[in-house]
C-alpha positions as CSV (number, residue, x, y, z in Angstrom):
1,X,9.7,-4.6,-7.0
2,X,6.0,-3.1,-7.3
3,X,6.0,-0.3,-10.2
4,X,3.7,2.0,-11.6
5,X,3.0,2.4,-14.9
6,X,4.3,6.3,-16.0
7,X,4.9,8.1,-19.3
8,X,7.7,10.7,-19.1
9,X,10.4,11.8,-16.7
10,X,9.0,14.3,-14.2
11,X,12.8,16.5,-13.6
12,X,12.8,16.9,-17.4
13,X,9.3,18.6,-17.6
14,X,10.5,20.7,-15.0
15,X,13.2,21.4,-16.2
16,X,11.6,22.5,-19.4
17,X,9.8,25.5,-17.7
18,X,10.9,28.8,-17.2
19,X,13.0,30.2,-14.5
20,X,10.0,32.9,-14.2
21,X,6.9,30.9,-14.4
22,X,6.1,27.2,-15.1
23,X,2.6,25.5,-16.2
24,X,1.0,22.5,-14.4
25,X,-1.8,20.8,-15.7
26,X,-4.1,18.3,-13.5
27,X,-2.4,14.9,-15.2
28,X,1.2,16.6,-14.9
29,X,0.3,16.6,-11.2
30,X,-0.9,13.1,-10.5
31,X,1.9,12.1,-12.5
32,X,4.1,14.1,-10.4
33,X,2.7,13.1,-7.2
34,X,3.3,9.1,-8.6
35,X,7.1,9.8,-8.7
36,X,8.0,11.7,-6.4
37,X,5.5,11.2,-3.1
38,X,7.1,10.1,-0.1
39,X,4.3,8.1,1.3
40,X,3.8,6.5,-2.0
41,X,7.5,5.3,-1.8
42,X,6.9,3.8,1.4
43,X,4.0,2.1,0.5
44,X,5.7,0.4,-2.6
45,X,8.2,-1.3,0.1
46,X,5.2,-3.1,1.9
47,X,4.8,-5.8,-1.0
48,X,8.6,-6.2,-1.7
49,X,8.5,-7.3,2.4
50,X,5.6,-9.5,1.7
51,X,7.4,-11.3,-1.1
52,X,10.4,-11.9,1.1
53,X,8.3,-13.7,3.6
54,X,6.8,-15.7,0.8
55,X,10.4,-16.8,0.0
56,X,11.4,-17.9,3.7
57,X,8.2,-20.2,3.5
58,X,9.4,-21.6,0.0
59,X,12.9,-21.9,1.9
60,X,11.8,-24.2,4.1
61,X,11.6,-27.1,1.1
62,X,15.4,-25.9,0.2
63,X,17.7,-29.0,0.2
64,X,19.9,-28.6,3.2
65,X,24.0,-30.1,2.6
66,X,25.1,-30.4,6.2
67,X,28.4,-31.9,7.6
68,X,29.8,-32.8,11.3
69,X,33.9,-33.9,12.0
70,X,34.9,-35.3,15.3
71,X,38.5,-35.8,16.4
72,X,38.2,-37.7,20.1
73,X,41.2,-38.9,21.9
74,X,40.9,-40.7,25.2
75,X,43.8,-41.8,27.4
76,X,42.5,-43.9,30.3
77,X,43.0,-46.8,32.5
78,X,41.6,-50.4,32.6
79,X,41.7,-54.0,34.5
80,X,41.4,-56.9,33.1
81,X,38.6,-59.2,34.3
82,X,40.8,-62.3,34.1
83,X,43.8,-61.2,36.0
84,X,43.0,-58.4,37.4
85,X,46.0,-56.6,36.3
86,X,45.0,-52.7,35.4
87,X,47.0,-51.8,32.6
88,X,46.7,-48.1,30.7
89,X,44.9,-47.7,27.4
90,X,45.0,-44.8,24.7
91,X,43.3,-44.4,21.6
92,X,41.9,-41.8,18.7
93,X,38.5,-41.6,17.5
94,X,37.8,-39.9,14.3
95,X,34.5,-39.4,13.0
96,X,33.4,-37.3,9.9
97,X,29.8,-37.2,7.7
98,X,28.4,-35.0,5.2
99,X,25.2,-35.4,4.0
100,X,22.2,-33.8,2.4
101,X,18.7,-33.5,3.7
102,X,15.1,-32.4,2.8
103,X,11.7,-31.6,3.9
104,X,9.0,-32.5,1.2
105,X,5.5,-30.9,1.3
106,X,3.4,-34.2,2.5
107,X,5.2,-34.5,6.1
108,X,8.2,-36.4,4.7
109,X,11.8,-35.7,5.3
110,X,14.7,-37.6,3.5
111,X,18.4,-37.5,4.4
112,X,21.4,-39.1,2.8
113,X,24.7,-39.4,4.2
114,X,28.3,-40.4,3.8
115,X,30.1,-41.2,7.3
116,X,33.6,-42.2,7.9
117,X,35.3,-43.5,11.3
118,X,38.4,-44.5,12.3
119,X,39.7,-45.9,15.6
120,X,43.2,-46.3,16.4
121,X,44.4,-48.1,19.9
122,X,47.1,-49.3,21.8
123,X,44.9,-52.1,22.6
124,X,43.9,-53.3,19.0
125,X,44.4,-52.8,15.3
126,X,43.4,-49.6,13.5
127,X,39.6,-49.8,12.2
128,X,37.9,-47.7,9.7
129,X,34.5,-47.7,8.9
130,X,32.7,-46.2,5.6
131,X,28.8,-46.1,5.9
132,X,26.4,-44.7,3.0
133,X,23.1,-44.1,4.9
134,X,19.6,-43.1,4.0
135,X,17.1,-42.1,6.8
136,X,13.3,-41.3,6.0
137,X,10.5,-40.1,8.1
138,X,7.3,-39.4,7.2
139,X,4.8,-38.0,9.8
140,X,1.0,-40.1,10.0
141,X,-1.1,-37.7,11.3
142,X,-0.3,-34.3,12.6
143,X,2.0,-32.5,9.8
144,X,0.6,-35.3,6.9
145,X,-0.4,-34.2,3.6
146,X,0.5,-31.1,1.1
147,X,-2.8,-29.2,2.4
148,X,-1.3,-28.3,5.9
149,X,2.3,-28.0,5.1
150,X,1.8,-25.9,2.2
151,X,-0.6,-24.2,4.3
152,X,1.8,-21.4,5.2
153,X,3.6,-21.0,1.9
154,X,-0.5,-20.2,1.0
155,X,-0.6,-17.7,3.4
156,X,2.6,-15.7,2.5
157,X,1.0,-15.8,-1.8
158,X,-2.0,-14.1,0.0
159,X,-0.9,-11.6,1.3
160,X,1.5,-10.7,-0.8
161,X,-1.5,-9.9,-3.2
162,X,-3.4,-8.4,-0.8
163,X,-0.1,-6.0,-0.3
164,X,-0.7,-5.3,-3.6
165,X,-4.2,-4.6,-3.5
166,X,-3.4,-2.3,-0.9
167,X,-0.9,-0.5,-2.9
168,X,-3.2,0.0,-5.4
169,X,-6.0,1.1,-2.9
170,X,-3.1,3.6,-1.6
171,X,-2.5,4.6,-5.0
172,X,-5.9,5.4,-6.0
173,X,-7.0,7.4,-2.8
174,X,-3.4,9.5,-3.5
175,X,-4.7,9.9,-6.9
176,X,-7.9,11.4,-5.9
177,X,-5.8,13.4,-3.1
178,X,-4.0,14.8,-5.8
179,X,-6.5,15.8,-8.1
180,X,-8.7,17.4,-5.5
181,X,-5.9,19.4,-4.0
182,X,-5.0,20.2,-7.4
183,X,-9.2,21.8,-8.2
184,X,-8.8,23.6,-5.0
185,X,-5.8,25.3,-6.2
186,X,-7.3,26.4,-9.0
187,X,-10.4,27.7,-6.9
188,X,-8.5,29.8,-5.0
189,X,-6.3,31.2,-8.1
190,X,-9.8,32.1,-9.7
191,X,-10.7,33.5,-6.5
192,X,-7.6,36.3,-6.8
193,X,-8.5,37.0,-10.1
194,X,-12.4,37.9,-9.0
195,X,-11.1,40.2,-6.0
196,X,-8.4,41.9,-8.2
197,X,-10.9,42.7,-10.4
198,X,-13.2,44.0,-7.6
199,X,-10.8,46.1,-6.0
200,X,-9.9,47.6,-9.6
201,X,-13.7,48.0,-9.9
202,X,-14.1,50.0,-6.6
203,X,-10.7,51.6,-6.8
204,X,-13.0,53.5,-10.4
205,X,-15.8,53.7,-8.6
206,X,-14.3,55.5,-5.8
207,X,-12.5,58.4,-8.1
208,X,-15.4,58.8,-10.4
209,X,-17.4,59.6,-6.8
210,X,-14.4,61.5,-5.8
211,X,-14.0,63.7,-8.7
212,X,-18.3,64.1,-8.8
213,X,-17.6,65.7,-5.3
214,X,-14.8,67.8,-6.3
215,X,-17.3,69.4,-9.2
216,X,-20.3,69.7,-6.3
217,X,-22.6,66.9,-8.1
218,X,-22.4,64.5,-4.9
219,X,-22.1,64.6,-1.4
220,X,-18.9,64.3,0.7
221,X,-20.9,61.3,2.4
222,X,-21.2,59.3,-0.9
223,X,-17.4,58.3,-1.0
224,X,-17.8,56.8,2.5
225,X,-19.4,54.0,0.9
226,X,-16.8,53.3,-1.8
227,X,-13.9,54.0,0.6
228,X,-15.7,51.2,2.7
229,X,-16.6,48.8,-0.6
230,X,-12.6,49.7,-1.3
231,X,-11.0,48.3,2.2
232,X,-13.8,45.2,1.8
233,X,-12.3,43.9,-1.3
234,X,-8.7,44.7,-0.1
235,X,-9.5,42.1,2.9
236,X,-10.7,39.8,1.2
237,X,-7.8,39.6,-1.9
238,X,-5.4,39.4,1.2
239,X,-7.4,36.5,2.0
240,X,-7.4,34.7,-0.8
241,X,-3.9,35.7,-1.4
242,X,-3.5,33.6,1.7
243,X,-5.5,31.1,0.7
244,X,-3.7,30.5,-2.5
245,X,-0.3,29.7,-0.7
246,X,-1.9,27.4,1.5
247,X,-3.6,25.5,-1.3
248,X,-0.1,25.4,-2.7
249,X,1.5,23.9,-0.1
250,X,-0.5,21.6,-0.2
251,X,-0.2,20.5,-3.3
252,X,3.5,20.6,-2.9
253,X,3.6,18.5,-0.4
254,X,2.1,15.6,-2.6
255,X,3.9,15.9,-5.8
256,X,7.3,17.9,-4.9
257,X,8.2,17.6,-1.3
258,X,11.7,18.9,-1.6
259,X,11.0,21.6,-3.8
260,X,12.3,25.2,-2.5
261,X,9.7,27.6,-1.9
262,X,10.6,30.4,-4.2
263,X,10.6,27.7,-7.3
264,X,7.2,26.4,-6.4
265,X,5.6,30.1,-5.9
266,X,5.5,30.9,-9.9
267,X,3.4,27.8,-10.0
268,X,0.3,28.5,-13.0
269,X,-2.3,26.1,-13.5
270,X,-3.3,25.1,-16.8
271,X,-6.3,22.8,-16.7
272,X,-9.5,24.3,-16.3
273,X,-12.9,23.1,-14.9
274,X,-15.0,21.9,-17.5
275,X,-17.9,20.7,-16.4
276,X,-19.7,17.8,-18.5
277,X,-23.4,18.8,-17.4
278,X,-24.5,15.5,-19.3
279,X,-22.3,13.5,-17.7
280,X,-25.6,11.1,-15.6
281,X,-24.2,7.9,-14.3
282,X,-26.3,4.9,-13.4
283,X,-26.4,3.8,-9.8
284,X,-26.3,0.0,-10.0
285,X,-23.9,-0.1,-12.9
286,X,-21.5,2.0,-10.3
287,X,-22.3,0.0,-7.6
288,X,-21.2,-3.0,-9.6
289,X,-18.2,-1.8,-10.8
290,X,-17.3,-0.9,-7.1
291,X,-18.0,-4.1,-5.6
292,X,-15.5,-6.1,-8.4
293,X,-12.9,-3.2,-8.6
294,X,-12.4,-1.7,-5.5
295,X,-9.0,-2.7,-3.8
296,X,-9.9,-3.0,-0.4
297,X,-12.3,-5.8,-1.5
298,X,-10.4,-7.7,-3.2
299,X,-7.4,-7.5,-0.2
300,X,-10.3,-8.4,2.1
301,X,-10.8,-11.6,-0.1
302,X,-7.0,-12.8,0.4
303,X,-7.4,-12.5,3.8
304,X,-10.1,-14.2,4.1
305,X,-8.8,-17.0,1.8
306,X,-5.6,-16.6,4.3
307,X,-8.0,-17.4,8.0
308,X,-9.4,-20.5,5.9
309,X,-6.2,-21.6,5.7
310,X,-5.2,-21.5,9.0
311,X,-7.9,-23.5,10.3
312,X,-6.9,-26.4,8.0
313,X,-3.3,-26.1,9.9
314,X,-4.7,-26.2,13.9
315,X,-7.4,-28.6,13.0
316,X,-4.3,-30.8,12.0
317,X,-3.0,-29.6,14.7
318,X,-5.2,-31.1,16.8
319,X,-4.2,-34.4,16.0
320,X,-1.7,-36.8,18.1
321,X,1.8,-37.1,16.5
322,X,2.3,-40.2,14.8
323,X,6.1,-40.2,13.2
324,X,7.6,-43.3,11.2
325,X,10.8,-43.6,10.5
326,X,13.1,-46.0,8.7
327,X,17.3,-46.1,8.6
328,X,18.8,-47.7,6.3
329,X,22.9,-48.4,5.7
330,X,25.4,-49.8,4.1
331,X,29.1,-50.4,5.4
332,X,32.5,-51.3,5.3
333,X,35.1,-52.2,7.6
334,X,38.9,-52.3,7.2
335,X,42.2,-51.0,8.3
336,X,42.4,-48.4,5.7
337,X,39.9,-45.7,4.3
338,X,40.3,-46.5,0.8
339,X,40.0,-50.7,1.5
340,X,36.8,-49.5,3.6
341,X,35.3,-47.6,0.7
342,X,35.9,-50.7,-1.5
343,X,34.7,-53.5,1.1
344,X,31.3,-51.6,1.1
345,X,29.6,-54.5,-1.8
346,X,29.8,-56.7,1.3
347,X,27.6,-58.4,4.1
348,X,27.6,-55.6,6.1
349,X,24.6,-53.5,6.8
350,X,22.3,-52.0,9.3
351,X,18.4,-50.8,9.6
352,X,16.1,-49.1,11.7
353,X,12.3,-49.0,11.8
354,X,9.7,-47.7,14.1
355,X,7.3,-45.6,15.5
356,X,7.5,-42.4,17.2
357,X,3.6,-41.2,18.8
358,X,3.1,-38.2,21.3
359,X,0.3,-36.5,22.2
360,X,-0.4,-34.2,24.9
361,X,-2.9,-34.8,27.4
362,X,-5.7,-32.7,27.3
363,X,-4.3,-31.2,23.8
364,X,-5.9,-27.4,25.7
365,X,-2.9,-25.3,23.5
366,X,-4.3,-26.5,20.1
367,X,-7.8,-26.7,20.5
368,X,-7.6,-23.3,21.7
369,X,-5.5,-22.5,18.4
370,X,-8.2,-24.1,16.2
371,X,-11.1,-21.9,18.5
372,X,-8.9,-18.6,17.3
373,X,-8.6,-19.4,14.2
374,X,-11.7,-20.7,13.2
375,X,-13.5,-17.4,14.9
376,X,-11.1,-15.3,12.5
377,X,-12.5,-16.8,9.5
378,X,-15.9,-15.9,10.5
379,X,-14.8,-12.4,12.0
380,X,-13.0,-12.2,8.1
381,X,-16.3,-13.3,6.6
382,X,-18.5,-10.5,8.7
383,X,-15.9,-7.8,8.1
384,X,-15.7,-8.6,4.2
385,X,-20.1,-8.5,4.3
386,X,-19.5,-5.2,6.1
387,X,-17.1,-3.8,3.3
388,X,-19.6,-4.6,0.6
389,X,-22.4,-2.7,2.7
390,X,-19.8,0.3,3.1
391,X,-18.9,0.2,-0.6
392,X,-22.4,0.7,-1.4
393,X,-22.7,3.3,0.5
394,X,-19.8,5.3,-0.6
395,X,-20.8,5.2,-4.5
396,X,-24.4,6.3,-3.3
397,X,-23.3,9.2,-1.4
398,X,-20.9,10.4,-4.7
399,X,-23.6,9.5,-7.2
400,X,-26.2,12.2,-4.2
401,X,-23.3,14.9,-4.2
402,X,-22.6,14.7,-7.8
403,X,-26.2,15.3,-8.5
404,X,-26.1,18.4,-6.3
405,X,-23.1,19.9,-7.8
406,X,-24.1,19.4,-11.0
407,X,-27.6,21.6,-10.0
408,X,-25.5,23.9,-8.3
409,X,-23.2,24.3,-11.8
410,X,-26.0,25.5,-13.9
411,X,-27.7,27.7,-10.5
412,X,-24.7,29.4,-9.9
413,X,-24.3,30.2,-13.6
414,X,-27.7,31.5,-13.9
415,X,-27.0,33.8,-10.1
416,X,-24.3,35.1,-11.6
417,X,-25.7,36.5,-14.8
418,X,-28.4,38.2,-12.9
419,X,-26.1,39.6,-10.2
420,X,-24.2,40.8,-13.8
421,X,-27.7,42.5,-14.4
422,X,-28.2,44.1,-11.3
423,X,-24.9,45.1,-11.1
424,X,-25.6,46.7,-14.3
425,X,-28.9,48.6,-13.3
426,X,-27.7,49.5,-10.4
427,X,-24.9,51.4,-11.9
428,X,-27.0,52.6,-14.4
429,X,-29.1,54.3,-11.4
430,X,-26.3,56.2,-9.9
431,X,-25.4,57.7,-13.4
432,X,-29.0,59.4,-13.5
433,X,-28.7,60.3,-10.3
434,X,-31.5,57.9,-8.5
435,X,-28.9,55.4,-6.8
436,X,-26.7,55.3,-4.1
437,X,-23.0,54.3,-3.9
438,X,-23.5,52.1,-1.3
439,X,-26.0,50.5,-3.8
440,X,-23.5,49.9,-6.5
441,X,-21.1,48.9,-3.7
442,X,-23.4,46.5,-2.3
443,X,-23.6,45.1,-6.4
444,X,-20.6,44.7,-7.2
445,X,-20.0,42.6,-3.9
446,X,-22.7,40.3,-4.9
447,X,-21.7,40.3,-8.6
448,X,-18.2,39.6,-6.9
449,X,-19.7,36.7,-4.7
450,X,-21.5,35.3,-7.7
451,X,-18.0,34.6,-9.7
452,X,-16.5,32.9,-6.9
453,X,-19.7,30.9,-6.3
454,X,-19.8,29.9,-9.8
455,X,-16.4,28.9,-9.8
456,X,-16.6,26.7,-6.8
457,X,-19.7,24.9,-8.1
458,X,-17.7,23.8,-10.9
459,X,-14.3,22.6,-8.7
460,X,-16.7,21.1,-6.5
461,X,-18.6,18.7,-9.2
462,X,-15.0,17.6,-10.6
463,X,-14.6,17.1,-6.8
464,X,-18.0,14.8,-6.1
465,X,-16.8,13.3,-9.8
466,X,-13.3,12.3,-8.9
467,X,-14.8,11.0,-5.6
468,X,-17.0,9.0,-7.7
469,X,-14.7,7.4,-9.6
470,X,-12.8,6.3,-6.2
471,X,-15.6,4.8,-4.9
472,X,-16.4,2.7,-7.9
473,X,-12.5,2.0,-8.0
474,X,-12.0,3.1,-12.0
475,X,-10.0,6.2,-10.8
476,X,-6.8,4.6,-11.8
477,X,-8.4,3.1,-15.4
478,X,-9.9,5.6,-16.2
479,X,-6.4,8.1,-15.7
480,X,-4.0,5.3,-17.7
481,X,-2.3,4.2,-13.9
482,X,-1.7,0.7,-13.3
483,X,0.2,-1.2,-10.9
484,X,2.1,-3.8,-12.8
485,X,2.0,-6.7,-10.2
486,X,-1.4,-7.0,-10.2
């Protein structure tokens, strides 16, 4: 069975939280997500069935005990050549054999065998007959030879590790699933936060406007503005209220599918996202790393290795068959089993030894095999050339949009403290008397847009970074996850 290497029991963490609330940090949810996802689960199966095909191959070398009994009993009529008299004749037949037989891996099979008869007549004594027997055949040229007959046996190892690599290939994209899911929750928590604040902001703004126009110092028309700046940032916390709860579910869905709604609304995240500004990876080290760690290569490999190995079985295929076979025995004759047993150090024996060829005429079935298989191995060798090209690409499109978020980090940090400015000034103005309210309004929703900005820029470089790390195939090192089979 294919595990994953875990720490601590999942129901007991959350178990551990309060009925109110409970915390959930990034690794608590990929940890989660390893336990409990449903897909996961399923995928775990796929190399427990590939191992069980692997075992039916090895089960065809399995020593084989095998017996047949025969009771015949015949009541007929004869004439006798001399006289011509017919006269009636009756007589039992009883046969029995057990035996045990094998197939080696080099195109040999082996049998051994005990057999007894006995034949009872009204025409002549009682006869019994025990025969040890031993019967090999070994084939000359198609099935000869471990290479071909192990050939399948091959085939089932393969891709039972290339069920593995794909586990792990499932595993890390899941990982990466998780954690990005996971960021985007946390964007859209930070993102209530930012319009709660707003609406408190305009919710003051709009009653130190409305109590100005109660003592004559403004306009009626000046709380238009705020009333408006109000019902903007009401929309969009109802939006990201939304938001929220879909980002939720989503990350529900990967690490508790069966949890009930009303225990997974409290849901707080605890991790925050730090950005490591210095963090500057090296493309060709990356690239490296990608083509020797990810999965998908190495499963690409095994099956590669696997189309070889089929061509060595239909080019031996190809081949007439050429069977020998030689029966040798050993028996003994009296009119009792136990005297038959005994007279078997005697005279008697009998053997067997020939040739067996066939070959079809035109042989159009297994050249035609050979043609498939050896145009698999070289479709396996383009698609493998391809992956590697693919692979390449993939790290060099992270390494492009990890560069941009980190830019985007330190711009966004710098908008934001000059929309804090303006915000600022413009409020500033509207104390003396030269501003508008729709100027501060119009402030505060950039100041507002800022914050969110900011906050995305930094989900989005843990993003391209998590991306990174898939496509260079360390995700699962570099988080402590291993699957154990590999």
């Amino acid at each position: 069975m294919i595990q994953l290497t875990l720490g601590l029991v999942a129901a007991n963490v959350l178990q551990a939280q309060t009925p109110a609330s409970w915390d959930l940090s990034v690794e608590e949810a990929v940890f989660k997500a390893l336990q409990n996802n449903r897909d996961l689960n399923i995928q775990q199966l796929t190399p427990v069935i590939a191992g069980a095909f692997e075992q039916i191959e090895r089960g065809v070398y399995d020593p084989e005990l095998y017996a047949n009994f025969e009771y015949i009993e015949e009541a007929a009529s004869e004439t006798s050549r001399s006289t011509g008299e017919q006269f009636p004749v009756e007589g039992r037949d009883v046969d029995a054999e057990l035996g045990l037989r094998q197939r080696l891996p080099f195109g040999t099979e082996l049998e051994a065998s005990v057999s007894s008869v006995r034949s009872i007549s009204n025409r002549a004594p009682e006869q019994q007959q025990a025969r040890y027997g031993l019967t090999v055949t070994q084939q000359l040229l198609r099935g000869f030879g471990a290479a071909v007959n192990l050939a399948s046996l091959r085939q089932a190892k393969l891709e039972t590790l290339a069920s593995q690599y794909e586990l792990a290939g499932f595993t890390l994209a899941l990982v990466a699933e998780v954690e990005s899911t996971y960021w985007n929750f946390v964007a859209a928590t930070e993102a209530i936060k930012v319009f709660e604040q707003s609406v408190e902001l305009a919710q003051a703004q709009l009653e130190d406007i409305q109590s100005r126009i109660e003592v004559g110092s403004l306009s009626q028309n000046q709380a238009a503005a705020a009333q408006a700046e109000l019902a903007l940032q009401q929309q969009h916390l109802i939006d990201a209220q939304s938001l929220r709860h879909t980002r939720l579910y989503e990350l529900m869905r990967l690490i508790y599918p069966d949890l009930p709604l009303h225990a997974a609304l409290p849901l707080q995240a605890t991790s925050l996202p730090v950005v490591d500004v210095h963090f500057k990876p090296e493309a060709q080290s990356h690239i490296q790393l990608a083509l020797q760690a990810r999965p998908e290569i190495e499963a690409s490999k095994l099956l590669r290795e696997r189309d070889e190995l089929e061509t060595v079985v239909t080019r031996n295929g190809r081949l007439p068959q050429l069977e020998l076979f030689v029966n040798l025995g050993h028996s003994g004759y009296a009119d009792s089993f136990r005297r038959s047993v005994r007279e078997n150090d005697g005279e008697s024996y009998d053997y067997t030894l020939g040739f067996e060829l066939s070959q079809f005429i035109g042989n159009r079935a297994s050249r035609a095999r050979d043609t498939i298989a050896r145009a698999s191995a070289e479709q396996a060798d383009e698609a493998l050339a391809n992956l590697r090209s693919l692979v390449r690409y993939d790290v060099l499109l992270a390494l492009n949009e990890l560069e941009r978020a980190r830019k985007q980090v330190t711009a966004s940090a710098v908008t934001r403290e000059f929309r804090a400015q303006s915000l600022q000034a413009e409020e500033d103005r509207f104390e003396v008397g030269t501003g508008t309210s729709l100027d501060v309004a119009r402030a505060q929703r950039d100041f507002a847009q800022s914050r969110i900005a900011e906050v995305q820029a930094r989900v989005a470089y843990l993003m391209a970074k998590i991306e990174l790390f898939r496509a260079d195939g360390s995700l699962l090192e570099r988080r402590g996850i291993k699957v154990e089979s590999l």
